[in-house]
C-alpha positions as CSV (number, residue, x, y, z in Angstrom):
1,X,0.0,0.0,0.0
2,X,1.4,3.2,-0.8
3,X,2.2,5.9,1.9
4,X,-0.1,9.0,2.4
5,X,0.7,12.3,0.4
6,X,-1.5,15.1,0.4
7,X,0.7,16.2,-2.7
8,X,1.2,19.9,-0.6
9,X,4.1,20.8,1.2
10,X,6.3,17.7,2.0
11,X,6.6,19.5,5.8
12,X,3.5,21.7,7.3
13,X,3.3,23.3,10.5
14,X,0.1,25.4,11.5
15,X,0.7,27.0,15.2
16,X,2.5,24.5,16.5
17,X,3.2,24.4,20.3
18,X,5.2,22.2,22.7
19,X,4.6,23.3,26.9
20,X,6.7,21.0,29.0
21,X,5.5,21.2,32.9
22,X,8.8,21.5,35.5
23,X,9.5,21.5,38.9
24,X,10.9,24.7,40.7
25,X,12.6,24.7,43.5
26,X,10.8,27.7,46.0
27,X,12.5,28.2,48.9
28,X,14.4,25.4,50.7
29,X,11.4,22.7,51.0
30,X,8.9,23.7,48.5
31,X,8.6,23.2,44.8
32,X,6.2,24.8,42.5
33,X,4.8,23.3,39.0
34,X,5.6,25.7,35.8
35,X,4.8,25.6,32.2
36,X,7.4,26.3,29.9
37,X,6.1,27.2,26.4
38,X,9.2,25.5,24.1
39,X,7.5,26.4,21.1
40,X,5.0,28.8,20.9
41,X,2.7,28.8,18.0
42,X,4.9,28.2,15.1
43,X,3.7,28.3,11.6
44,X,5.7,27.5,8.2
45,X,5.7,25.0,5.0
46,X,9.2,23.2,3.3
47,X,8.1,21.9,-0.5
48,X,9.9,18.8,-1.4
49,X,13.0,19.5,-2.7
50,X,13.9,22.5,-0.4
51,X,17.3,22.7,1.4
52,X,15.8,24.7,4.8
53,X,18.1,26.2,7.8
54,X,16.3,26.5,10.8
55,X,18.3,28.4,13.1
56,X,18.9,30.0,16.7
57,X,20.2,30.1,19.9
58,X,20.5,27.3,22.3
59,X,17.6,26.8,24.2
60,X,15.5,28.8,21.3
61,X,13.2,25.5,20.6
62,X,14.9,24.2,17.3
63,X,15.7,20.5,18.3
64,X,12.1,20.2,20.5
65,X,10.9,21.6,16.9
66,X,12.6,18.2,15.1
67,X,11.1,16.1,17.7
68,X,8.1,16.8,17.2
69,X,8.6,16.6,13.4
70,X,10.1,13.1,14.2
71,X,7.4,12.0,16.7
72,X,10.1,11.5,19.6
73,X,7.6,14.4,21.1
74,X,3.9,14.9,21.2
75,X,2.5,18.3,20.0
76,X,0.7,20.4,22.9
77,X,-1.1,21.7,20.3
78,X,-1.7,23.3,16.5
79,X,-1.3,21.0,13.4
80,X,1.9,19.1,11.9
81,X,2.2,16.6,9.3
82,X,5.0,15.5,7.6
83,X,4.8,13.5,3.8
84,X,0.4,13.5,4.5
85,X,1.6,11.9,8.3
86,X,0.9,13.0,11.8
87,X,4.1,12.4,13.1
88,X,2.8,11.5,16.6
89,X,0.7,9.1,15.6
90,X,2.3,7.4,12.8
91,X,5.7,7.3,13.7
92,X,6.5,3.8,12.5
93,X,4.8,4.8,8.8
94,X,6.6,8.3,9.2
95,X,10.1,6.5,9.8
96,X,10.4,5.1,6.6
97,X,10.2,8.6,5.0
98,X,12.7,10.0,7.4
99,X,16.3,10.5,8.2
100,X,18.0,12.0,11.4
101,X,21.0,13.0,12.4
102,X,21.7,14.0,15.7
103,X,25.5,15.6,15.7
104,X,25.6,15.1,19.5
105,X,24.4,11.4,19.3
106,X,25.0,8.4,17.0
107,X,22.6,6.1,15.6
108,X,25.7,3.6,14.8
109,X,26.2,0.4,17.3
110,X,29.2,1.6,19.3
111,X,30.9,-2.1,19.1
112,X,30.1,-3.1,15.9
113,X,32.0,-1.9,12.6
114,X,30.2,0.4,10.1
115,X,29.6,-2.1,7.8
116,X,27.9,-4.4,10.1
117,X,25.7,-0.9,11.8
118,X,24.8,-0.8,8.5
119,X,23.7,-4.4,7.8
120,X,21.1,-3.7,10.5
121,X,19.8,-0.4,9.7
122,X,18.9,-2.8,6.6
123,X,17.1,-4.8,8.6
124,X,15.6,-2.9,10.4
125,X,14.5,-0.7,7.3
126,X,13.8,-3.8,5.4
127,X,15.4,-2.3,2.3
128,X,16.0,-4.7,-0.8
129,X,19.5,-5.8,-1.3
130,X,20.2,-4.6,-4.7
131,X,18.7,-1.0,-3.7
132,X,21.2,-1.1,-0.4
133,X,23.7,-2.3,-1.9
134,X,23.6,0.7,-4.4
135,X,22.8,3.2,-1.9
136,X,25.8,2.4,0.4
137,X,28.7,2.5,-2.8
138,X,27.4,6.0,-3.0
139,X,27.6,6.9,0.3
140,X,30.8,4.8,0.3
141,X,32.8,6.7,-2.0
142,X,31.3,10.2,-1.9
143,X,31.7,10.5,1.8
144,X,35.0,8.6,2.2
145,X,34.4,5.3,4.1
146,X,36.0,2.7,2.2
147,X,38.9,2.2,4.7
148,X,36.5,2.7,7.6
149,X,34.2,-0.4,6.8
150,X,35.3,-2.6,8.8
151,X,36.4,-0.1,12.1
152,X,34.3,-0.2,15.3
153,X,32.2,3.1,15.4
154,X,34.3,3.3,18.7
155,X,37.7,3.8,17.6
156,X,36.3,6.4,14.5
157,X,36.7,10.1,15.0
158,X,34.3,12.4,14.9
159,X,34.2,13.8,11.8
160,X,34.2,9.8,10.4
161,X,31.3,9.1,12.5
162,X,29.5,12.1,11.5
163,X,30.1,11.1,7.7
164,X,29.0,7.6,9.5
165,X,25.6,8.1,10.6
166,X,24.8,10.4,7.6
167,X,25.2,7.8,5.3
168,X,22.9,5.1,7.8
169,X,20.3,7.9,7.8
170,X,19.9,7.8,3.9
171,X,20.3,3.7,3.2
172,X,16.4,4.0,3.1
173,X,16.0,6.4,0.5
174,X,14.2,9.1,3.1
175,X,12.0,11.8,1.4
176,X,13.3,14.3,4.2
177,X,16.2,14.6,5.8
178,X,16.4,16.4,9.0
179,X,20.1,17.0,10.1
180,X,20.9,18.7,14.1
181,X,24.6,20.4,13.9
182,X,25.8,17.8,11.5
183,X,29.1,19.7,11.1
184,X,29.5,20.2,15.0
185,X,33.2,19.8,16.2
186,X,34.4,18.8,12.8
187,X,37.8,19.4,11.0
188,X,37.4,21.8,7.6
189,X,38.3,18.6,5.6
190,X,35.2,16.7,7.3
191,X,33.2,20.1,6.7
192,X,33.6,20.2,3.1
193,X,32.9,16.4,2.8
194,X,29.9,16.6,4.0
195,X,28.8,20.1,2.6
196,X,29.6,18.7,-0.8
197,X,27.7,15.4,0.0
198,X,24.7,17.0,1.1
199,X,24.4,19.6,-1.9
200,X,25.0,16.6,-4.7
201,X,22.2,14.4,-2.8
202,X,19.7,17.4,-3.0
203,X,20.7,18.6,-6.3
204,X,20.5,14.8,-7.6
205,X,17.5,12.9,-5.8
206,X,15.6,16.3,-4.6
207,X,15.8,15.0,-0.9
208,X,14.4,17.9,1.3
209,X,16.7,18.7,4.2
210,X,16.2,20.9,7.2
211,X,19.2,21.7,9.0
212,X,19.5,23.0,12.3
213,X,23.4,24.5,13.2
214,X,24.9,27.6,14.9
215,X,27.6,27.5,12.0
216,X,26.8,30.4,9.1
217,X,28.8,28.6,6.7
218,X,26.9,25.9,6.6
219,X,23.6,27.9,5.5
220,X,25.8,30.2,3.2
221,X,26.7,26.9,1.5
222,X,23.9,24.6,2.1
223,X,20.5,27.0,2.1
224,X,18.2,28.9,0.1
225,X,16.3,29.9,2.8
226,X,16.7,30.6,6.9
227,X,14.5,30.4,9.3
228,X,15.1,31.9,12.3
229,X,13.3,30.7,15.6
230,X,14.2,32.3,19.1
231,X,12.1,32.1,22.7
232,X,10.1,29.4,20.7
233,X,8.7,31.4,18.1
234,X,9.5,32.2,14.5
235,X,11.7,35.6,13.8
236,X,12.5,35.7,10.3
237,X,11.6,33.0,7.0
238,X,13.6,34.1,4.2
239,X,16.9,34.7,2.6
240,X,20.1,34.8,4.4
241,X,21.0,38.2,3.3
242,X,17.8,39.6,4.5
243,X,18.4,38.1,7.4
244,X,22.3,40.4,7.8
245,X,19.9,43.6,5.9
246,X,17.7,43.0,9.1
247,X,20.2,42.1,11.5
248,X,23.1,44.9,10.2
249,X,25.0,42.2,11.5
250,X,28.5,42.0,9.9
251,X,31.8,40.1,9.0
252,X,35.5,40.0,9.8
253,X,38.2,40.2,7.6
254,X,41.2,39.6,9.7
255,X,44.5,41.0,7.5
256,X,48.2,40.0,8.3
257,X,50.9,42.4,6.9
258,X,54.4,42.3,6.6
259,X,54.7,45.2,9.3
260,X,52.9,47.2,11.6
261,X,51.3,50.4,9.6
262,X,48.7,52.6,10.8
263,X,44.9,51.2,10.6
264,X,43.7,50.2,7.1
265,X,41.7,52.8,5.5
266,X,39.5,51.5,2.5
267,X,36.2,51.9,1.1
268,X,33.1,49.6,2.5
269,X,34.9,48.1,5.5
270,X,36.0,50.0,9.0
271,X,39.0,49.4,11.1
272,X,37.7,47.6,14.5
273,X,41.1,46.5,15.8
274,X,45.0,46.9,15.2
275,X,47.3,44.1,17.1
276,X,50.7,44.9,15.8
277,X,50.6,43.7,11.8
278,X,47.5,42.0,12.0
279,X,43.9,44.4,11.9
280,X,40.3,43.2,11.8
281,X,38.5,45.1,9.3
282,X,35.0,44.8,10.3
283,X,31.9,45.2,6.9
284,X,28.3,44.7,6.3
285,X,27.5,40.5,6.4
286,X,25.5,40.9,3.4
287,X,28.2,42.4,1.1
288,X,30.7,40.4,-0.8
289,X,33.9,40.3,0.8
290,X,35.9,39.9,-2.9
291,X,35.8,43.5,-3.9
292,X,37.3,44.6,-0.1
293,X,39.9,41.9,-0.7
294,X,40.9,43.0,-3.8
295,X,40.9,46.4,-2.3
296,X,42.8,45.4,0.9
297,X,45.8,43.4,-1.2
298,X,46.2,46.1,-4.0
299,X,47.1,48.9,-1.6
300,X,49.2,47.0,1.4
301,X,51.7,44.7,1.6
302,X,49.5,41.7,2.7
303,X,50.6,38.4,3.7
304,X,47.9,36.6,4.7
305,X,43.8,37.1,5.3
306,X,40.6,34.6,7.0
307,X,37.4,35.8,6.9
308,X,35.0,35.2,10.1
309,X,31.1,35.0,10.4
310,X,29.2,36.7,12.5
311,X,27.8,34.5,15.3
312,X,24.2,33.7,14.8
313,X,23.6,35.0,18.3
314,X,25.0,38.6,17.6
315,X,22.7,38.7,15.0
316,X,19.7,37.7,16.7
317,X,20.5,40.2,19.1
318,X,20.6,42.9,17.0
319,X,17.6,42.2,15.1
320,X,16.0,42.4,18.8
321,X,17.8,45.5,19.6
322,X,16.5,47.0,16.3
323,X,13.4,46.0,16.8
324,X,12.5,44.0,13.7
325,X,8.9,43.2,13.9
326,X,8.2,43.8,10.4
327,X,9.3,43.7,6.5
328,X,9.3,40.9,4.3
329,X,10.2,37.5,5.3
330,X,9.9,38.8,9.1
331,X,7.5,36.2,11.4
């Protein structure tokens, strides 16, 4: 029998809410029941196909928001359905059309080698041979695991579990992909990998992905389209760079030259800090940074340059400072 579609939105949300009741200590003997509103009414669509950042904080509600898409948690209330599914209720049908990866936490059988993790998320999936077979030789060579086969997940780092339980989490051909900090804690090499990985897989089977991380460079790379969520509700659903216009957050160009000269002086991009040759030129996130390079090099003697993100944080603050409440793609 073939599993519900509504043929919508692969992902809908309609005011969804998630209030967990805690314990609080008051005083030195009592304690006193409060609701915490996790997420508070939250409302958006992902199409199929869509490579989605949802983005904030920690504590902002993002990975109780993937539960619930999951079915780990229950909805307190609104609407969510996931491929025509109520996740809560149909979590065994809703698995099938799923992958997760929790950076944090494997998925992988700590003793076991990859291949034999694998063997059981076949199993356990009930995918056809031939179909895993070719679904793990592409995992296999596009993410680097041919020498790490036959390794227990134990003894892997963590950039080659990470590569690990991203390829377990697609054996079953999953609709939508939902991936928590996938490139937490990982070398640049590792980064790329799995960047590259993850663009080729949407770009070649149109598997939806929502990704949650605190690392820009993954959106910039990855994503269309942010999402913003902080204090359990939805701030922005839009571009990235609407997202900097909003925020006026900005960028780092960090400049090493050959000697110590007096602070850098050159259109679009201010002086913020001078520590003997090196100076951090600070500019507007949502300009290019090639033109102030090519600026920067062509008028000092420059020996080296790395360019930093601003931290998704900082930007929420400002956007709260500013008071963005309004404007296009603003929740």
């Amino acid at each position: 029998m073939a599993e519900p579609d509504d043929g919508g939105a692969l992902i809908e949300l309609v005011g969804l809410e998630k209030v967990f009741e805690v314990r609080r200590r008051v005083g030195r003997l009592r304690r006193a029941r409060e609701s915490v509103r996790a997420v508070d009414g939250i409302s958006f669509t992902v199409e199929r196909g869509e490579m989605v950042g949802y983005i904030g904080p920690n504590g902002a509600g993002k990975s109780t928001t993937i539960k619930m898409l999951t079915g780990i948690l229950t909805p307190s209330g609104g609407r969510l359905r996931v491929a025509g599914l109520d996740p809560a209720r149909e979590r065994t049908r809703l698995a099938r059309r799923i992958g997760v990866v929790f950076g944090q936490r494997t998925t992988l059988w700590w003793d076991l080698p990859l291949r034999d993790s694998y063997g059981l998320v076949r199993r356990m999936y009930r995918v056809e041979e031939a179909r895993f077979r070719r679904n793990l030789g592409r995992c296999v060579e596009l993410l680097d695991l041919g020498a790490l086969l036959d390794v227990p997940v134990r003894q892997l780092s963590l950039g080659q579990r990470m590569r690990g339980d991203i390829a377990a989490a697609l054996l079953h051909d999953p609709d939508v992909l939902y991936l928590d900090e996938p490139t937490i804690g990982l070398d640049v090499i590792s980064k790329a990998k799995v960047r590259g990985f993850l663009r080729d897989l949407n770009a070649e089977r149109g598997t939806t992905v929502l990704l949650t991380t605190h690392d820009l460079t993954d959106i910039e790379q990855l994503c269309r389209r942010v999402m913003v969520i902080d204090h359990g509700q939805l701030m922005y659903d839009g571009p990235l760079s609407g997202l900097h216009e909003i925020g006026e957050s900005e960028r780092t160009l960090v400049v090493d030259l050959e000697r110590e000269l007096p602070p850098i002086e050159v259109e679009g991009a201010r002086t913020v800090r001078v520590e003997g040759p090196r100076q951090w030129l600070a500019f507007p996130a949502a300009a290019s940074a090639a033109p102030l390079v090519a600026r920067v090099a062509e008028g000092y003697p420059l020996v080296d340059l790395s360019l930093r993100e601003p931290d998704i944080e900082d930007v929420i603050a400002r956007m709260y400072a500013l008071g963005a409440t309004g404007g296009e793609g603003v929740g």
